[in-house]
N, C-alpha and C positions, 0 to 999 in steps of 0.2 A: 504494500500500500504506500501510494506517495506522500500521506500525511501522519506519517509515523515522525513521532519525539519523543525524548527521555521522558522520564517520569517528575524531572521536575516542571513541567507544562501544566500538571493538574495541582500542583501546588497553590495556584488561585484559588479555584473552586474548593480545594479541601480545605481552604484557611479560612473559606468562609461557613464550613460548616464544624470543622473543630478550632479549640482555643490554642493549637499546639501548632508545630511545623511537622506537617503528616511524609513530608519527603524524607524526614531522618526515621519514618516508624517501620520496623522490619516486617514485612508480608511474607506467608507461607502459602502457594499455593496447594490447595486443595486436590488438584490432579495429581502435579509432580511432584511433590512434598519441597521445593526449590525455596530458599528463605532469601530475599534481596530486601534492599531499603526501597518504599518506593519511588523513591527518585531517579533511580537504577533500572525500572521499570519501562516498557514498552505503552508510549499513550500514543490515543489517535483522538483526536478532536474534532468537533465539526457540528454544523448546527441539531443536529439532536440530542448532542451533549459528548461525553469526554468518557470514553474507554480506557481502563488500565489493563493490559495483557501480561501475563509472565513472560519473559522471555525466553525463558527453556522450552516449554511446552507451548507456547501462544496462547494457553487457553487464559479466557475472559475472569481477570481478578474482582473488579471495581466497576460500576457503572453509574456514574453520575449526571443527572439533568435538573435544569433550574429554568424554573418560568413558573408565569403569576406569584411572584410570592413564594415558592415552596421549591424544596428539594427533594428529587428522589434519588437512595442510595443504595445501591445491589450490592450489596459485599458478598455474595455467596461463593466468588473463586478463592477465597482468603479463608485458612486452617484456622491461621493464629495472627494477630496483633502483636509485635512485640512494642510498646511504649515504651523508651526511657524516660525514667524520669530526675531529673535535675536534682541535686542536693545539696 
């Protein structure tokens, strides 16, 4: 695809829906078992909204869209969340 970009492209969109910087939080896909940060990540944007892909396996992490007011979030390609948190 010709509108493929790193993972930090979706870093707009997730900072406006978490308080944190979601490019440094580490993703486990759910197919591959593959853990990257996702900023590291495989995005494709475009007006339906913003795909996150693994890059090992391609398959679909993250899908995010926003209109009227509201966001919708698929996280079902994601095992595990790793958040650090700061101390």
């Amino acid at each position: 695809m010709e509108n493929k970009l790193d993972g930090n492209a979706a870093g707009g969109i997730l900072q406006e829906i978490f308080p944190f910087d979601m490019t440094l939080v580490q993703a486990t896909c759910t197919d591959c078992g593959a853990t990257d940060a996702i900023g590291a990540l495989a995005v494709y944007m475009h007006g339906m909204g913003t795909v996150v892909r693994c890059p090992s396996c391609e398959s679909v992490l993250i899908r995010v869209a926003r209109a009227e007011g509201r966001y919708w979030l698929d996280m079902r390609g994601v095992r595990v969340l790793q958040i650090s948190v700061e101390t």
